[in-house]
Structures are given as C-alpha cells and as structure tokens.
C-alpha positions as CSV (number, residue, x, y, z in Angstrom):
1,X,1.4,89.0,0.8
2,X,3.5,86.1,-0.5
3,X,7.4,86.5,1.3
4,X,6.4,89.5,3.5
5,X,5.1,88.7,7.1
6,X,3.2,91.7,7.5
7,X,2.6,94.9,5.4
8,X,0.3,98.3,5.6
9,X,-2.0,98.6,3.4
10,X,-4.9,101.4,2.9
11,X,-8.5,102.2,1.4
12,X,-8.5,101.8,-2.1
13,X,-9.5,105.5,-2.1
14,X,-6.5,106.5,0.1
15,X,-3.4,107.8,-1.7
16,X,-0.1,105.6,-1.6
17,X,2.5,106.0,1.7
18,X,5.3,107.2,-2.0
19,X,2.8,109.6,-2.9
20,X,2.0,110.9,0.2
21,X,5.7,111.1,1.5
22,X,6.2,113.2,-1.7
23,X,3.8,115.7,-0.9
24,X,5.0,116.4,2.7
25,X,8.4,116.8,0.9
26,X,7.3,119.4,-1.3
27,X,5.9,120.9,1.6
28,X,2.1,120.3,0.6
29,X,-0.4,119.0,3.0
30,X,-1.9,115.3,3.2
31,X,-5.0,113.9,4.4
32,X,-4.4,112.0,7.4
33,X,-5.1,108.2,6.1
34,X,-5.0,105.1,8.6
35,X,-2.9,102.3,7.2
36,X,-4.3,98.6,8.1
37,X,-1.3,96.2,9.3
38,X,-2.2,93.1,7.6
39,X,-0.2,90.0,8.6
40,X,1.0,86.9,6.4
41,X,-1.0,84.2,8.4
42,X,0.8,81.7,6.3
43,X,4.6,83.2,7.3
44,X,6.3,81.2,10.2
45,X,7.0,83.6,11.9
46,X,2.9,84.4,12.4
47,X,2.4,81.2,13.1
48,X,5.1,81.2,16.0
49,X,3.6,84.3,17.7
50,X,0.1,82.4,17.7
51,X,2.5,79.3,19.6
52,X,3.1,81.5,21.5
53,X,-0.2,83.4,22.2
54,X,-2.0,80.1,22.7
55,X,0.1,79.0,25.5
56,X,0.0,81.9,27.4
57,X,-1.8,85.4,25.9
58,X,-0.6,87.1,28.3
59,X,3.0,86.8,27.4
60,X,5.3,89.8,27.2
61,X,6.7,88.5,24.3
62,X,3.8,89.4,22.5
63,X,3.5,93.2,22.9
64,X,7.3,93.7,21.5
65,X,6.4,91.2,18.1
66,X,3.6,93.4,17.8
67,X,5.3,96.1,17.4
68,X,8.4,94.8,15.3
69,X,5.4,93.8,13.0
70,X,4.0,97.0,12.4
71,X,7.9,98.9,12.6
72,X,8.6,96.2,9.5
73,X,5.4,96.9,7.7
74,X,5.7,100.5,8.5
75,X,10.0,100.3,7.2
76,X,9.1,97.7,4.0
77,X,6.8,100.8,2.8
78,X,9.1,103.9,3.2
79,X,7.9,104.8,6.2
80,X,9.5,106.2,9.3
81,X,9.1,104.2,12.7
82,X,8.0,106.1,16.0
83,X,10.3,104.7,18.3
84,X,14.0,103.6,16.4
85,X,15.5,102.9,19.8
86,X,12.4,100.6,20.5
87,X,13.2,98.9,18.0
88,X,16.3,98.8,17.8
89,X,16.3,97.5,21.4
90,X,13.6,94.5,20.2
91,X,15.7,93.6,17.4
92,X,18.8,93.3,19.5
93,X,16.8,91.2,22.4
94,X,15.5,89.1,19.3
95,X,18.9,88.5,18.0
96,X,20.6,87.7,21.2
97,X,17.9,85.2,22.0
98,X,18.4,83.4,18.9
99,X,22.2,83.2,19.0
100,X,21.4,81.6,22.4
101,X,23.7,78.2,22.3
C-alpha cells in the first residue's frame, strides 16, 4: 500500500477477487476465501481515525470509518459492497461534515 488507505488482500494460496468473480460469472463454484482488510498506517486519513480513537474509543464515528474502509478496500478490488445505502448514507454524512463552513 503506497496511495491506497486500505485494501483486501488474501493467502498467498487463495485465488485473486478477478479470478474468482470470473468463475461465479461462468457459473462455476469458488472456495469461500476470507480477505484480510489491511490499512495504510502511513495514509492521513488512518492516522485521523487513531485521533480520533485515542480521544475517545468509544466514538460513534469510528464504527461508520470502519466500514467505509472495508466498502473502499472491498470497491478498489472489484468487489460488491453489502450495504450500498450504508454507504452511501456514510459518504453523504462525510461529505456534508466536511463542507461544514
């Protein structure tokens, strides 16, 4: 991870997300395979959700960067997200916090 703040990654045995997602397309069937979120800990962003986690760990904040993480990870490799109005809704609150004036 150089630009990316977070991506999914696998066993080295484990077949790619592309090759996987071609399978399923052709109808054949895959090995279930856990993907590992791994995070940028050099990316700002990381490094304002730990801020944030060090002055209170119980913020809700938290829970929805969580999951915009792993929706981004799970998006920047091809994938399809479980909840699009989740996260649509968490970008939208994201965005309207920023363009706070």
């Amino acid at each position: 991870l150089t630009d990316s703040v977070a991506c999914l990654s696998g066993d080295s045995s484990d077949m790619s997300a592309y090759m996987e997602k071609i399978l399923k397309a052709s109808g054949q069937k895959t090995p279930d395979t856990k993907r590992i979120l791994e995070l940028n800990m050099d990316h700002p962003v990381v490094d304002k959700i730990n801020s944030i986690f060090e002055k209170d760990a119980a913020a809700p904040v938290l829970k929805d960067y969580a999951h915009l993480l792993f929706d981004l990870a799970t998006i920047s490799e091809g994938g399809k997200i479980n909840d699009p109005a989740s996260f649509t809704r968490r970008v939208g609150e994201l965005m309207s916090d920023a363009l706070k004036s």
